[in-house]
Backbone atoms as SQL, in Angstrom:
CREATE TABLE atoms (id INTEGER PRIMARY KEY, chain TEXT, resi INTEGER, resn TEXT, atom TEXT, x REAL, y REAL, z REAL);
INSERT INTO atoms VALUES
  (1, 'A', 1, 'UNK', 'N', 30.780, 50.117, -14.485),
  (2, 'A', 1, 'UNK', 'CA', 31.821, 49.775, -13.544),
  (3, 'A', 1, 'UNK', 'C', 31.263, 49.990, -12.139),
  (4, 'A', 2, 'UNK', 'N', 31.431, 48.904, -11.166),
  (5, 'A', 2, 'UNK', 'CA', 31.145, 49.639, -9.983),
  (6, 'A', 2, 'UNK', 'C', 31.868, 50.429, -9.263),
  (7, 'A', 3, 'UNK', 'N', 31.837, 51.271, -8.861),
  (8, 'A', 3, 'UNK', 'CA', 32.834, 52.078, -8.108),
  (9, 'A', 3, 'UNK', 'C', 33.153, 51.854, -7.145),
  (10, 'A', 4, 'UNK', 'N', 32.360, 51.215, -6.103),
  (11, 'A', 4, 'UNK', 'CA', 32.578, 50.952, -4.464),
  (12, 'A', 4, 'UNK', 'C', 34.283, 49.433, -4.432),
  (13, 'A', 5, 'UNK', 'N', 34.086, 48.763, -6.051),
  (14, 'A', 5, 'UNK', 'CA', 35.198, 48.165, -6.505),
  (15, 'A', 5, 'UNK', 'C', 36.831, 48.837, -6.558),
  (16, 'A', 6, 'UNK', 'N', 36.428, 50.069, -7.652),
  (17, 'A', 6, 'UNK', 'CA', 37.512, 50.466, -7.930),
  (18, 'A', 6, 'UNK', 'C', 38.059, 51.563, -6.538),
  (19, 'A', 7, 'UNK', 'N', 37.132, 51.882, -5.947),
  (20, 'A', 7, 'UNK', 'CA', 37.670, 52.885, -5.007),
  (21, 'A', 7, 'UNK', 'C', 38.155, 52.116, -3.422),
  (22, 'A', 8, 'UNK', 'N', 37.493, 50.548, -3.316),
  (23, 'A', 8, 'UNK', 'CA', 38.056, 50.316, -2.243),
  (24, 'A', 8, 'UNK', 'C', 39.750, 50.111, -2.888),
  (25, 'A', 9, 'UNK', 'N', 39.849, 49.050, -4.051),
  (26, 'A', 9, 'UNK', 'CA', 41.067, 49.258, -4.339),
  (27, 'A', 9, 'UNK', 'C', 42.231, 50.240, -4.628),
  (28, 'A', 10, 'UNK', 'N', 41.449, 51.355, -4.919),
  (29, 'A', 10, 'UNK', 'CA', 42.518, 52.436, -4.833),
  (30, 'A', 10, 'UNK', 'C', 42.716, 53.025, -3.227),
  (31, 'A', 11, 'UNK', 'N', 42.069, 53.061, -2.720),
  (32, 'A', 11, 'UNK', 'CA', 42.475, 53.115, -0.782),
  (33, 'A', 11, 'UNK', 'C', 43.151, 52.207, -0.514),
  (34, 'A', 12, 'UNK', 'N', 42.878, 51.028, -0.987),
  (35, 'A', 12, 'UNK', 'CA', 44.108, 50.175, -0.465),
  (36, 'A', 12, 'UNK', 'C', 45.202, 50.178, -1.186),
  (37, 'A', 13, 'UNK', 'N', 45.643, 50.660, -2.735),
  (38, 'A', 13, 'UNK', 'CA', 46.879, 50.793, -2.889),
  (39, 'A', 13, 'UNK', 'C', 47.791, 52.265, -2.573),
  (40, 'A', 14, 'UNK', 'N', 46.862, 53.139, -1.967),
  (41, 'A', 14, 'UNK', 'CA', 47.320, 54.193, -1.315),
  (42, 'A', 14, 'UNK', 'C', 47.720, 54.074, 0.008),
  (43, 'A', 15, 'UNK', 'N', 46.743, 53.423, 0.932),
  (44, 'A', 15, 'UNK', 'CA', 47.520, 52.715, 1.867),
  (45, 'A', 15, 'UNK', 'C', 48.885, 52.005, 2.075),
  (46, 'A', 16, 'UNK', 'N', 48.733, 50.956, 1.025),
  (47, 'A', 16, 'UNK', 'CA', 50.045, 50.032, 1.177),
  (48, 'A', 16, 'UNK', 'C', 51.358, 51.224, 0.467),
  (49, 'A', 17, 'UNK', 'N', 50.960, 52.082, -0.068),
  (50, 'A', 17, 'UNK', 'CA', 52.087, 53.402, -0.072),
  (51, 'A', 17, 'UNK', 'C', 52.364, 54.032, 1.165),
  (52, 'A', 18, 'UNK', 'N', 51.295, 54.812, 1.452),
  (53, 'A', 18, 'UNK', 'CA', 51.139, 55.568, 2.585),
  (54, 'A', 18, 'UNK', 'C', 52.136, 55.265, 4.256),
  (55, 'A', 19, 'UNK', 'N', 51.525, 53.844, 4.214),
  (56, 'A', 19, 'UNK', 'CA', 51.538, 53.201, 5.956),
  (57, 'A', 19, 'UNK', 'C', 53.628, 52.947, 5.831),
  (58, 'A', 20, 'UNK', 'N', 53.902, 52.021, 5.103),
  (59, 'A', 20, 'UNK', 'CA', 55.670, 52.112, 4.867),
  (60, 'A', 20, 'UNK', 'C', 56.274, 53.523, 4.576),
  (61, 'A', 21, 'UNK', 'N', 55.508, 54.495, 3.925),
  (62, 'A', 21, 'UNK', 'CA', 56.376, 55.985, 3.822),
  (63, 'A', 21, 'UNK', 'C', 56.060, 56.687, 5.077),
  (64, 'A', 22, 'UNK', 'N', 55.541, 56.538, 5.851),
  (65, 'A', 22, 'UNK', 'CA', 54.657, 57.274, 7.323),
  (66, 'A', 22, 'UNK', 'C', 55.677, 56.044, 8.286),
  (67, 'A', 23, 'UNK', 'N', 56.117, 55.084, 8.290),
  (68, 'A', 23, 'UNK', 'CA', 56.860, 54.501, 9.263),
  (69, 'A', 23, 'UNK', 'C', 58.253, 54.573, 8.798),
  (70, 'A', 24, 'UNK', 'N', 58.896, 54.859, 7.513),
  (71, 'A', 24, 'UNK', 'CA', 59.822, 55.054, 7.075),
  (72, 'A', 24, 'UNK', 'C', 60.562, 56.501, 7.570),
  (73, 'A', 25, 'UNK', 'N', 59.412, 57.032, 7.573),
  (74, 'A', 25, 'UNK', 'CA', 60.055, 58.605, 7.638),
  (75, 'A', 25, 'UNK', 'C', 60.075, 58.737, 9.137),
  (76, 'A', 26, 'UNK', 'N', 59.999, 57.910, 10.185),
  (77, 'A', 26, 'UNK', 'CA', 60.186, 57.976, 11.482),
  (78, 'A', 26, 'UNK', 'C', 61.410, 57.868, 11.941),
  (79, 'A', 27, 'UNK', 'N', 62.727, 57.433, 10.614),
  (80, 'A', 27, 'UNK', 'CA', 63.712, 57.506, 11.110),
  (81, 'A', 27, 'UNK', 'C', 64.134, 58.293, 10.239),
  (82, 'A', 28, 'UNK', 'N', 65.326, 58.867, 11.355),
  (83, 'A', 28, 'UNK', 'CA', 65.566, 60.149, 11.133),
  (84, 'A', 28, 'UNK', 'C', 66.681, 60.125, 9.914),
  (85, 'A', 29, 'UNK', 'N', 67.488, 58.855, 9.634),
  (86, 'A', 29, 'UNK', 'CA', 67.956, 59.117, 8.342),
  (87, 'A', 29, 'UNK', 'C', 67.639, 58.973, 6.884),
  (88, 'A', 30, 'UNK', 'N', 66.523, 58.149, 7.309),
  (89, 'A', 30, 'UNK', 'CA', 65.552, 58.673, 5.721),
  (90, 'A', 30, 'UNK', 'C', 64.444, 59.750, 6.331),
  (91, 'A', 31, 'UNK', 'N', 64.615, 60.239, 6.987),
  (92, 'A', 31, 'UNK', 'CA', 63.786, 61.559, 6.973),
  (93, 'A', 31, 'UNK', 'C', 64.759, 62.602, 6.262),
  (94, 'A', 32, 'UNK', 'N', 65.730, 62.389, 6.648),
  (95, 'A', 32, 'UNK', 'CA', 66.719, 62.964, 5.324),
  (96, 'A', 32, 'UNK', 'C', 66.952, 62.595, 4.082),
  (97, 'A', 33, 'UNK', 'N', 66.836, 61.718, 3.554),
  (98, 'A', 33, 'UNK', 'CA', 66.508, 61.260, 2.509),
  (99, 'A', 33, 'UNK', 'C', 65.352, 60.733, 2.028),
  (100, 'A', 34, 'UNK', 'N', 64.617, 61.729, 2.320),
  (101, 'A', 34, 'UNK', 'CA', 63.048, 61.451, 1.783),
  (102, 'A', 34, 'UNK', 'C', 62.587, 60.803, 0.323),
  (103, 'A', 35, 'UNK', 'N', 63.390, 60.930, -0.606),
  (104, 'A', 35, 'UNK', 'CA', 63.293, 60.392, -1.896),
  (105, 'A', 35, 'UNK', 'C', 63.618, 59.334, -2.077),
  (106, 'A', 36, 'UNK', 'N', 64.542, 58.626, -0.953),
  (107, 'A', 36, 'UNK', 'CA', 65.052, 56.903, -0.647),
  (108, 'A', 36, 'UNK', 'C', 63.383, 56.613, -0.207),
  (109, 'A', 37, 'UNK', 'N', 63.004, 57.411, 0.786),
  (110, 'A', 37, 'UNK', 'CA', 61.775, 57.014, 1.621),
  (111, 'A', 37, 'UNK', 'C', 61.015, 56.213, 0.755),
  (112, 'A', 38, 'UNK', 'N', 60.625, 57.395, -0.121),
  (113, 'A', 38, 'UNK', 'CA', 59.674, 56.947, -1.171),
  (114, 'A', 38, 'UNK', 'C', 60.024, 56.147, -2.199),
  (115, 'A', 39, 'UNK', 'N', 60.943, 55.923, -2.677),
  (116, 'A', 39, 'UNK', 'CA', 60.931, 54.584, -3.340),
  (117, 'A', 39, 'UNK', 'C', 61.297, 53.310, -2.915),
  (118, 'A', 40, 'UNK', 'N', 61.636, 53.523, -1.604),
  (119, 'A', 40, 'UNK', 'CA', 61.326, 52.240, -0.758),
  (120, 'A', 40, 'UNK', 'C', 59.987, 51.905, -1.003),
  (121, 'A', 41, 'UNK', 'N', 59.177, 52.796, -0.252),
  (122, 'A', 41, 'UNK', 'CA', 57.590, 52.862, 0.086),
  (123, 'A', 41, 'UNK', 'C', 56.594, 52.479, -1.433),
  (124, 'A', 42, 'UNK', 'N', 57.339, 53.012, -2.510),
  (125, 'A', 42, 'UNK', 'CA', 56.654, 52.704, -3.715),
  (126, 'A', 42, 'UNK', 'C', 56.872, 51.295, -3.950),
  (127, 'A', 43, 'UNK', 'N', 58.673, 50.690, -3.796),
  (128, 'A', 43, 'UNK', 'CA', 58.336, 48.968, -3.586),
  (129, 'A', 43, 'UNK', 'C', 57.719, 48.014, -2.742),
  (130, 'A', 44, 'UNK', 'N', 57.517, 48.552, -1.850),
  (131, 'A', 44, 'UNK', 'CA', 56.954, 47.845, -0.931),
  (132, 'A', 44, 'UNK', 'C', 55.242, 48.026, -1.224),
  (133, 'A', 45, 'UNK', 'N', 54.607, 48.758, -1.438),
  (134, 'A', 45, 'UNK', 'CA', 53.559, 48.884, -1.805),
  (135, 'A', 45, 'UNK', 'C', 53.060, 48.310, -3.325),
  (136, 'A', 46, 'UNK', 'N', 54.021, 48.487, -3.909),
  (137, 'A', 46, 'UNK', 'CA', 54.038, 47.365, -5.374),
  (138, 'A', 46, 'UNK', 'C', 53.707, 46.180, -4.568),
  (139, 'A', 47, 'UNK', 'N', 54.862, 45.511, -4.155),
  (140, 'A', 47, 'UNK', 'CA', 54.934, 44.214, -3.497),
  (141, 'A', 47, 'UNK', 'C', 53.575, 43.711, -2.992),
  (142, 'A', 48, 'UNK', 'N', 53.196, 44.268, -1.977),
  (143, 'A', 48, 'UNK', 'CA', 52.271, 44.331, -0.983),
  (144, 'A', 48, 'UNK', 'C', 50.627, 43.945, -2.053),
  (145, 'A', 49, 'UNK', 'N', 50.268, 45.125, -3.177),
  (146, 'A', 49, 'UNK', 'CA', 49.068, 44.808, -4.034),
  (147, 'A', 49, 'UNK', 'C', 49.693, 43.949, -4.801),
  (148, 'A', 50, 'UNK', 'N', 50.735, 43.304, -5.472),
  (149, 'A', 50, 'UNK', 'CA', 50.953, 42.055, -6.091),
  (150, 'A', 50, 'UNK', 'C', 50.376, 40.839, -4.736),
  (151, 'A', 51, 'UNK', 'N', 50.810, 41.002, -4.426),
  (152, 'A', 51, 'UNK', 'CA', 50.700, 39.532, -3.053),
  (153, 'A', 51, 'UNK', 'C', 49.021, 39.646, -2.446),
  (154, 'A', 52, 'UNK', 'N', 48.871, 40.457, -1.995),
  (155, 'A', 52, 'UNK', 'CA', 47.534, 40.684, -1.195),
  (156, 'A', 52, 'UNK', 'C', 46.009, 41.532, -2.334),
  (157, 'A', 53, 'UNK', 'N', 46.695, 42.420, -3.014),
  (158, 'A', 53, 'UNK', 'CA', 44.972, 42.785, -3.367),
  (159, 'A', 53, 'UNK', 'C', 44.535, 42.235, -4.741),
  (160, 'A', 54, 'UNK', 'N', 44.715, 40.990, -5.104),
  (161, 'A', 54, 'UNK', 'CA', 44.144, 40.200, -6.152),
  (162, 'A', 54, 'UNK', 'C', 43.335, 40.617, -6.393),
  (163, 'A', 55, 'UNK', 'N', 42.079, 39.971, -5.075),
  (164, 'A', 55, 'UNK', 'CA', 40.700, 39.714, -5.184),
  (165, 'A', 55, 'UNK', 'C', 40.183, 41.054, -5.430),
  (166, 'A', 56, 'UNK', 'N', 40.571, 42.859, -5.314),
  (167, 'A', 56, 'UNK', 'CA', 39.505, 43.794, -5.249),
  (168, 'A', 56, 'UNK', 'C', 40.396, 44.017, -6.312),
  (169, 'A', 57, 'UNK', 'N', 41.524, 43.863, -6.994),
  (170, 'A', 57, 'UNK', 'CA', 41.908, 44.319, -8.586),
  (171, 'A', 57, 'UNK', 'C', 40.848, 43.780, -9.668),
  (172, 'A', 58, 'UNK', 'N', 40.663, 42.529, -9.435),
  (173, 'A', 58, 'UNK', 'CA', 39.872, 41.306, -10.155),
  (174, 'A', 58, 'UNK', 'C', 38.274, 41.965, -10.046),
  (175, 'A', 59, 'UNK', 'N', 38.026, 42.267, -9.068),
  (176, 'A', 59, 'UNK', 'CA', 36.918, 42.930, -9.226),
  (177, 'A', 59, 'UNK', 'C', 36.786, 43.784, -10.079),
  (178, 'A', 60, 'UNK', 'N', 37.733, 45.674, -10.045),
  (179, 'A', 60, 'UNK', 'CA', 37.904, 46.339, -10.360),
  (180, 'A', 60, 'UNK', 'C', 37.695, 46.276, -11.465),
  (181, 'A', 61, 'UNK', 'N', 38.645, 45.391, -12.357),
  (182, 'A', 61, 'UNK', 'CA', 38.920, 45.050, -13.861),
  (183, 'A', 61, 'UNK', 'C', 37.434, 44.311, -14.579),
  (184, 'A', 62, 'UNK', 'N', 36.530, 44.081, -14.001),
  (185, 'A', 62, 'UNK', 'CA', 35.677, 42.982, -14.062),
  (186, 'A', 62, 'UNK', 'C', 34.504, 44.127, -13.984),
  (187, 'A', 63, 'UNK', 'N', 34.621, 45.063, -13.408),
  (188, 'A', 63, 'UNK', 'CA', 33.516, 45.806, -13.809),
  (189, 'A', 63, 'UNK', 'C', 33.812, 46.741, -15.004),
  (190, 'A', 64, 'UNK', 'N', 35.027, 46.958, -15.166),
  (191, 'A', 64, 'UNK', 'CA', 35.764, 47.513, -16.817),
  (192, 'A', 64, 'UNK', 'C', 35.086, 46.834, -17.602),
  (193, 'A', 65, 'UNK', 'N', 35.546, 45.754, -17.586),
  (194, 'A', 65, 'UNK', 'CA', 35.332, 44.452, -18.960),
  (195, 'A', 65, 'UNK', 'C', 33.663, 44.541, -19.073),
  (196, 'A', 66, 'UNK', 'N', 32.793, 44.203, -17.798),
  (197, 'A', 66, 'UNK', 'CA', 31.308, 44.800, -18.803),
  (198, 'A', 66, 'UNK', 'C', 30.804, 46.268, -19.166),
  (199, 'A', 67, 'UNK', 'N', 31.585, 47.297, -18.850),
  (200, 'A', 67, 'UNK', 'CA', 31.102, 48.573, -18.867),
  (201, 'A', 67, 'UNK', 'C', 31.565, 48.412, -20.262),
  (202, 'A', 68, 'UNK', 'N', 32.710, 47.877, -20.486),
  (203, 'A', 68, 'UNK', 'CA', 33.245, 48.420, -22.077),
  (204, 'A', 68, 'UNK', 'C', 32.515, 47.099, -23.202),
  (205, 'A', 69, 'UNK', 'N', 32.161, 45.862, -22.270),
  (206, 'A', 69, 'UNK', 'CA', 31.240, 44.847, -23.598),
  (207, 'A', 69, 'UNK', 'C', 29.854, 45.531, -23.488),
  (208, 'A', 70, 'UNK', 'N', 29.419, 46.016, -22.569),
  (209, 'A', 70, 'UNK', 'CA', 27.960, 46.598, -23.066),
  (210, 'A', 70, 'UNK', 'C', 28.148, 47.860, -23.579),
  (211, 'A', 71, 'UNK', 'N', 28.919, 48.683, -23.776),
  (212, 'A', 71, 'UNK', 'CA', 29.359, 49.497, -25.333),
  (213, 'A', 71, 'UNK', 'C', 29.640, 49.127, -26.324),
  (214, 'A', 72, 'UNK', 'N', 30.345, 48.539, -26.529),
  (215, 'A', 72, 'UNK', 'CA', 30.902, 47.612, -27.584),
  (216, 'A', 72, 'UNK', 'C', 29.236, 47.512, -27.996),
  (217, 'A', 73, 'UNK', 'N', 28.557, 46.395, -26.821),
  (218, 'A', 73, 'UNK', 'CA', 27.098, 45.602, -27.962),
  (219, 'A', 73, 'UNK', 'C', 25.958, 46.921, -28.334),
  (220, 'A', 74, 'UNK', 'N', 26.394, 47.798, -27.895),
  (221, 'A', 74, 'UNK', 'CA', 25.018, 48.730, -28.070),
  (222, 'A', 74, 'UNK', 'C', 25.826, 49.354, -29.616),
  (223, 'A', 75, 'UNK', 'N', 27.057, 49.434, -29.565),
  (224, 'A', 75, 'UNK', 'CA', 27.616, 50.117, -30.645),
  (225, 'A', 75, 'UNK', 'C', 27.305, 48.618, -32.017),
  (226, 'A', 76, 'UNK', 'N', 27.747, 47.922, -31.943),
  (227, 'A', 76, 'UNK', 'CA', 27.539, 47.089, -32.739),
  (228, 'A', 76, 'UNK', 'C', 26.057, 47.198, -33.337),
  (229, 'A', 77, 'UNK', 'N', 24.871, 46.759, -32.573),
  (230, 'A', 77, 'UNK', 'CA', 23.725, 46.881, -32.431),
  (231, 'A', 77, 'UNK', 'C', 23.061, 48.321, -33.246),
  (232, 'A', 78, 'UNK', 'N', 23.650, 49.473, -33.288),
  (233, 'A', 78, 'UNK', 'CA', 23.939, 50.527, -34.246),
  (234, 'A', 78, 'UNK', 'C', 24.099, 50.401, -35.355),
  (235, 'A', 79, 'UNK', 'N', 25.249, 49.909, -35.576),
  (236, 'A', 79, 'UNK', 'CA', 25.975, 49.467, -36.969),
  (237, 'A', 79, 'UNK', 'C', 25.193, 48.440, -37.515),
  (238, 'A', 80, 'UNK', 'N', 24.512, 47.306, -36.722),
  (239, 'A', 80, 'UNK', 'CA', 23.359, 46.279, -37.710),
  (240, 'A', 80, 'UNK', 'C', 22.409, 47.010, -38.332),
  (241, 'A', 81, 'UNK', 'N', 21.937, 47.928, -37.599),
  (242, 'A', 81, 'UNK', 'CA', 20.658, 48.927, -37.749),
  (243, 'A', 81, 'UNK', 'C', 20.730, 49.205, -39.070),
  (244, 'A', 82, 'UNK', 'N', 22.052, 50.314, -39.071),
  (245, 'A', 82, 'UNK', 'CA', 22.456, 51.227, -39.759),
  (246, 'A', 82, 'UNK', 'C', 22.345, 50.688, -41.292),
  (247, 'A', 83, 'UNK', 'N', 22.829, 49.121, -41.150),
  (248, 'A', 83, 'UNK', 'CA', 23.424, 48.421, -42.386),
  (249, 'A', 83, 'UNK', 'C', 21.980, 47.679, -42.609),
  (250, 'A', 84, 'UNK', 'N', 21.195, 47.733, -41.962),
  (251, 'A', 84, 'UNK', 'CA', 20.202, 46.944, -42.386),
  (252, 'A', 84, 'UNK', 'C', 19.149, 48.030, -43.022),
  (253, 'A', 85, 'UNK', 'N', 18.911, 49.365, -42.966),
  (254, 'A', 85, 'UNK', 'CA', 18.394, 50.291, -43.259),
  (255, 'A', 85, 'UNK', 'C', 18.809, 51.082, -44.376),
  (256, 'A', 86, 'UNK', 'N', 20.100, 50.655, -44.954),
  (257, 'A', 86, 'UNK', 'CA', 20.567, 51.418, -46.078),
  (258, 'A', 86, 'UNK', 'C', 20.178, 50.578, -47.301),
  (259, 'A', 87, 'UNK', 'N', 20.456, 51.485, -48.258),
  (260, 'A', 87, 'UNK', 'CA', 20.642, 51.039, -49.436),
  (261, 'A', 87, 'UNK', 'C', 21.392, 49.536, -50.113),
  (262, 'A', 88, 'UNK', 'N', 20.923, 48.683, -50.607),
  (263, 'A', 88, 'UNK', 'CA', 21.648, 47.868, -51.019),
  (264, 'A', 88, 'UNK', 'C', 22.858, 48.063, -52.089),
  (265, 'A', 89, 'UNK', 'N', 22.672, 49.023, -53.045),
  (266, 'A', 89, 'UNK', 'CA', 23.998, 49.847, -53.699),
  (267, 'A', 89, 'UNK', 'C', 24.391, 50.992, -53.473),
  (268, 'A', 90, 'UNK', 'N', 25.407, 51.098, -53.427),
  (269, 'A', 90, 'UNK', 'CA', 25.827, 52.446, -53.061),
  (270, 'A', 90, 'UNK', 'C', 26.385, 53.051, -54.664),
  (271, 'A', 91, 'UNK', 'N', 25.982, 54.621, -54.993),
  (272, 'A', 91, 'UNK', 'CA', 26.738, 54.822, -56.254),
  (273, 'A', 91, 'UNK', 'C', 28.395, 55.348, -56.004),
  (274, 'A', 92, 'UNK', 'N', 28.960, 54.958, -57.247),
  (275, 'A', 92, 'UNK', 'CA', 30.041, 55.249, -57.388),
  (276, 'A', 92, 'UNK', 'C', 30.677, 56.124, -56.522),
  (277, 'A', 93, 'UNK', 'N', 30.020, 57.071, -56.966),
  (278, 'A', 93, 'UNK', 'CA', 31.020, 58.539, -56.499),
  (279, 'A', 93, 'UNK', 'C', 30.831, 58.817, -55.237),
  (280, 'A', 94, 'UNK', 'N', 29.745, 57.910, -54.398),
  (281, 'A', 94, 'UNK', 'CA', 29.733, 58.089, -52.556),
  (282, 'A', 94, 'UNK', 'C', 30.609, 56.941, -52.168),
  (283, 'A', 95, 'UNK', 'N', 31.172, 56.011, -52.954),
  (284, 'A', 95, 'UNK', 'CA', 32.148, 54.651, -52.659),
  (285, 'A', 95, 'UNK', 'C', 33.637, 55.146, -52.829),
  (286, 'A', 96, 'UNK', 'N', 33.629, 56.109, -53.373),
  (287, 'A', 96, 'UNK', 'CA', 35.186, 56.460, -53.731),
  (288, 'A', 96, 'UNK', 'C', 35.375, 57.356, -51.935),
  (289, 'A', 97, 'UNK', 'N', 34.965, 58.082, -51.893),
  (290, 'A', 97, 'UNK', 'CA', 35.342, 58.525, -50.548),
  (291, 'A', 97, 'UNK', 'C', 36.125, 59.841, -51.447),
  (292, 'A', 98, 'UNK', 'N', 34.966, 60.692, -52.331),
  (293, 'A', 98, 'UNK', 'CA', 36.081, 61.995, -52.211),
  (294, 'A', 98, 'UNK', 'C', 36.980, 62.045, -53.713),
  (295, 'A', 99, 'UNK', 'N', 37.398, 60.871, -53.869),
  (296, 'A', 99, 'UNK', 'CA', 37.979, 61.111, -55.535),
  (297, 'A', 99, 'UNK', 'C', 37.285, 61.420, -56.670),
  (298, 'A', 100, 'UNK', 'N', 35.737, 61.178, -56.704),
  (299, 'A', 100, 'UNK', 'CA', 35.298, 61.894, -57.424),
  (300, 'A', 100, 'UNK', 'C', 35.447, 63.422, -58.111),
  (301, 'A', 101, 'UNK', 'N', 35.226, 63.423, -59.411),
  (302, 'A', 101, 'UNK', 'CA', 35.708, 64.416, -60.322),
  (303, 'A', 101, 'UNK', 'C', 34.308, 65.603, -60.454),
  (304, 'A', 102, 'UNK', 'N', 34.038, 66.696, -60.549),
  (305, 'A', 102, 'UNK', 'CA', 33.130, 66.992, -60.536),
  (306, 'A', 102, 'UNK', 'C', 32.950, 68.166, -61.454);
């Protein structure tokens, strides 16, 4: 994942929180109701990364998607190994998984 991705986007959805709860709370009757403040500030900041931060989410997610397919292929790539190195029969009593009688 790159990070310089996921971290500009998380500054900017802390921002688009931040900047509406910091101008919200300038008036003095949601400075009394600080908990209106903030869920104003939490919709508006929803709003705000729906509309505007596409492009650094898309990034974000995009360095997920190969961090987790180049695990995925190295894990796979394991499992060919694994299966190509074993035994072609397996006996009974290691196929049961445990029900064996002894």
């Amino acid at each position: 994942m790159r990070v310089r991705s996921a971290l500009v986007y998380t500054v900017l959805r802390l921002a688009a929180f931040l900047v509406p709860l910091g101008i919200m709370m300038l008036s003095p009757v949601l400075r009394e109701y600080f908990w209106l403040s903030a869920i104003f500030a939490a919709l508006i900041g929803l709003s705000l990364s729906v509309l505007f931060l596409r492009r650094p989410l898309d990034q974000a997610t995009a360095g997920l998607a190969e961090r987790r397919a180049a695990k995925r292929r190295e894990t796979d790539e394991d499992v060919e190994d694994a299966v190509a190195g074993a035994p072609a029969s397996v006996p009974p009593a290691e196929s049961t998984g445990g029900d064996a009688r002894d």
